[in-house]
N, C-alpha and C positions, 0 to 999 in steps of 0.2 A: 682457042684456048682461053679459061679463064683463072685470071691474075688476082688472087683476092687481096684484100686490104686489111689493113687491123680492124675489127669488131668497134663500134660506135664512132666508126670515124666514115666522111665520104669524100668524092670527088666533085667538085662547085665547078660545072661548066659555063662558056664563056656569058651566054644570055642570062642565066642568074645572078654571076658575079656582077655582069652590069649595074643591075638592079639593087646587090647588096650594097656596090660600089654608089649608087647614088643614096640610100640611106645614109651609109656613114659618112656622105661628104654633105650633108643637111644638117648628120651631128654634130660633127665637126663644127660645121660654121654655128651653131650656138653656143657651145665651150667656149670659141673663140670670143664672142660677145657676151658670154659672161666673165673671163677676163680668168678662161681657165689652162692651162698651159697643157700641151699634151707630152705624156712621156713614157719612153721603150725602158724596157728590161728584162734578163733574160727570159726568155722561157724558161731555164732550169735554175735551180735553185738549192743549196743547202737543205737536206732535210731538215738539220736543226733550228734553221731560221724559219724556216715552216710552221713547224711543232712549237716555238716557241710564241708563234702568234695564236694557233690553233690547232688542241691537238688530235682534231678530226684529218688535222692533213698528214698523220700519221698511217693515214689509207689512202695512199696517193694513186693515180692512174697508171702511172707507170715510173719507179724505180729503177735507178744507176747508180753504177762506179764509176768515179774518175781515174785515173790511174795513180794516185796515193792513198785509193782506197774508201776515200769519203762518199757518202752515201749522197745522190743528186736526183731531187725529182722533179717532172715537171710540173708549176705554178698549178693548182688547182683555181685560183683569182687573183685578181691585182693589188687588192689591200693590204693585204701584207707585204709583197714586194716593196710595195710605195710607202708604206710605213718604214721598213728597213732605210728607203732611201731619202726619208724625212730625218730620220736620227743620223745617219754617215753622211748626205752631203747638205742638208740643210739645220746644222744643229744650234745655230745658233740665229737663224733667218730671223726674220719679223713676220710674227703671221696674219692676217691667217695667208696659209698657203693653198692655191686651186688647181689642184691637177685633174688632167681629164686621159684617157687613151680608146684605144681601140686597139685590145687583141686576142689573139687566142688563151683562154683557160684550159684546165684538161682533168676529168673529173674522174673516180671509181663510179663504175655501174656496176646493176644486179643483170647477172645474167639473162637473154632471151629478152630482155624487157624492151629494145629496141632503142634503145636511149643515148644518147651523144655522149663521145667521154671529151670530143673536142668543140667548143662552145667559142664563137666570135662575140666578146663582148664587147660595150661600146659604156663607157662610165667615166665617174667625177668622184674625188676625194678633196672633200675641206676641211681641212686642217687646220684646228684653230681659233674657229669658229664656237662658240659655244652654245648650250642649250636650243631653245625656241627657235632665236633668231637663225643660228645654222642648219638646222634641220626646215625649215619656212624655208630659207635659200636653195639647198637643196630639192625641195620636191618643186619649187618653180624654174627649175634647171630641167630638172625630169622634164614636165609636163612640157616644154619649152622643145623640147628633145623630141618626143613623143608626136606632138604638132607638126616639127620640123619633116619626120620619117614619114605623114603621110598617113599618120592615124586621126580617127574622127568620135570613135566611141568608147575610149579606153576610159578605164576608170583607177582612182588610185586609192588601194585598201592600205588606211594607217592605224596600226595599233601601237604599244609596246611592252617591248621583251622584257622589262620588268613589271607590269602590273599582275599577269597569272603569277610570277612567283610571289608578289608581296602579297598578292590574297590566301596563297598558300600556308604563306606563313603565321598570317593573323590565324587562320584557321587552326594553325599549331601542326601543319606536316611537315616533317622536316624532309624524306626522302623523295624529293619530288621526281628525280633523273626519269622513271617510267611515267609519271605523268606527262612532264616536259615533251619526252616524245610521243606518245599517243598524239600532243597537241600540237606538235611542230608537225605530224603526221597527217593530222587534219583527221582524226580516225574518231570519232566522236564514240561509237561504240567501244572500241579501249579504252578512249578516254573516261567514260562513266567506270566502266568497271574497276581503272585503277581506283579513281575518285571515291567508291563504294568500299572500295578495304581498305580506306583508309577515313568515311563517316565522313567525307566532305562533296557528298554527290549536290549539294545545292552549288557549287561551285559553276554545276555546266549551264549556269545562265550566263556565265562573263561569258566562258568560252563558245555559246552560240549568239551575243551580241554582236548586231552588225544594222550599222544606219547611221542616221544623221549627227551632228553635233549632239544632241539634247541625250544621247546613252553615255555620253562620255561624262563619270562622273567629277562633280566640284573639286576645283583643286587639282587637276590631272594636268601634267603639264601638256598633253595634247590638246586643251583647249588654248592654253594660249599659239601654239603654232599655228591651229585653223585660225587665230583671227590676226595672225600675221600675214596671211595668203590673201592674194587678190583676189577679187571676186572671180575672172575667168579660173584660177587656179583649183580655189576651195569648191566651184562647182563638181569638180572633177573626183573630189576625195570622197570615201565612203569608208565611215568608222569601224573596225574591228578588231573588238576588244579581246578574241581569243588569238589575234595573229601575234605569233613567235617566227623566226628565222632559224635555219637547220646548222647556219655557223654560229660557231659561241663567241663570236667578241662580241655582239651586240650588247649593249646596255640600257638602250632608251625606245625613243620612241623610232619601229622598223615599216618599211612598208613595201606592197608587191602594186605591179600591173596588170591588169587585167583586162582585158577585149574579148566579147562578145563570139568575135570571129575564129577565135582560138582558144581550144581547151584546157589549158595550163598558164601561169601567170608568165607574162613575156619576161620580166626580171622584178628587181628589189633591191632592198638595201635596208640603211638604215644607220643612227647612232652607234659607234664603239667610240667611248670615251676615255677605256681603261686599255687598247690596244697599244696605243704610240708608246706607254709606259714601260713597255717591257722591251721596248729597243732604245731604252734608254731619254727618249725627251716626252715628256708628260701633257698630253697635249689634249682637248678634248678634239670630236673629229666627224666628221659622218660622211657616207657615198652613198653610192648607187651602183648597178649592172644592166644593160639589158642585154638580155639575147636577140643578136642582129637578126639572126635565121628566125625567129619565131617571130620578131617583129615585121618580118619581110612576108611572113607567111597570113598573120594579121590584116597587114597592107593588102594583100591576094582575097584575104575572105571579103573584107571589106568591101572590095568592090565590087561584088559577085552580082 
């Protein structure tokens, strides 16, 4: 007989969980040496406080009632969670503040596409932190993380989610929402096209810039983060000046993982500055995520 399960979810037998099991206790012990506290929280969650951080999570995986009728879905990530629990039980802390965890997310997929809706993430939220120097901190947590799980070839794409729009704007477009996604899309062909009805097709030179320090133009506060990075760190980075992030708190500068051995980026993250604000304590802030499973699956090519 067969017993199916919900669509984008699986069962993690004992010989792979080992394996996942020894990545996340790698990442673990470098949270802990960067002096970042790990913390649980439901799986479910208020719709409201959801949508109030992002209202993409107004598309959640899966939707409930409590029995007084409030609408409860499960965390699509942990940023927001941990922001809620930055303003209710840390509201008057001294920051900055470093949380890190390990757990399940749970995402909407399109159809047939074969795609996870239940994702083991493994990440850090600094809180408090400001500009350069917290976003520098951050992707040397990353890359530190990365090392730890057993990776040797990854690379880390940094751009950010504000430069495409502020070139938009000088250009004089103001509805960018179809651009944005062509480009958070990665669809360069839509992205021309919207770019063309709207007389700003010179634009797809930012959004196909990718390389060294020297494309990132004067002034851009992503040159001061690379020259906050240590040399092993900055080795690692590779500039891309058209990457955007598919959630909207982002504000500054975002970035993904990438290896070789795997054809999608393992995780990302990046600056939200303006999210803490809306639960009330005004904080500047930035994380990360990776996907354990794809990182584990990296670790596999790797040593092929």
């Amino acid at each position: 007989m067969i017993h199916p399960i919900p669509s984008g979810t699986r069962d993690v037998l004992p010989d792979e969980l080992r394996e996942l099991r020894a990545i996340t206790d790698g990442i673990r012990g470098v949270f802990d040496s960067f002096g970042y506290g790990e913390v649980a929280t439901p799986a479910l969650e208020y719709e409201s406080v959801l949508t109030r951080g992002d209202t993409a999570a107004a598309d959640p995986a899966y939707r409930l009632f409590d029995e007084h009728g409030n609408v409860l879905v499960l965390r699509p990530d942990m940023t927001i969670p941990i922001a809620r629990v930055v303003a209710t039980r840390y509201s008057t802390s001294e920051i900055p503040l470093r949380f890190s965890y390990v757990a399940h997310a749970y995402r909407a997929i399109k159809q047939h596409r074969l795609q996870p809706r239940e994702i083991l993430q493994a990440g850090i939220e600094l809180v408090g932190a400001p500009g350069p120097t917290g976003t520098a901190e951050a992707i040397t947590v990353l890359c530190a993380a990365l090392d730890a799980a057993g990776l040797a070839s990854y690379r880390v794409g940094l751009g950010d989610a504000s430069l495409f729009p502020r070139a938009l704007a000088a250009a004089g477009v103001h509805d960018t929402g179809p651009i944005l996604k062509e480009l958070a899309a990665r669809d360069m062909v839509g992205l021309e096209r919207e770019l063309r009805a709207v007389d700003a097709v010179g634009l797809l030179d930012i959004a196909r810039a990718r390389g060294g320090v020297e494309i990132v133009p004067e002034g851009e506060p992503l040159r001061e983060v690379f020259e906050l990075l240590a040399p092993d760190v900055a080795e690692r980075v590779i500039f891309d000046l058209g990457l955007v992030r598919t959630l909207g708190y982002y504000t500054g500068p975002v970035f993904e993982v990438y290896d070789a051995a795997f054809g999608s980026p393992l995780g990302g993250g990046g600056r939200y500055d303006d999210l803490l604000g809306r639960f009330g304590r005004s904080l500047p802030a930035a994380g990360w995520a990776l996907d354990v499973e794809r990182v584990h699956a990296a670790v596999l090519g790797e040593g092929r």
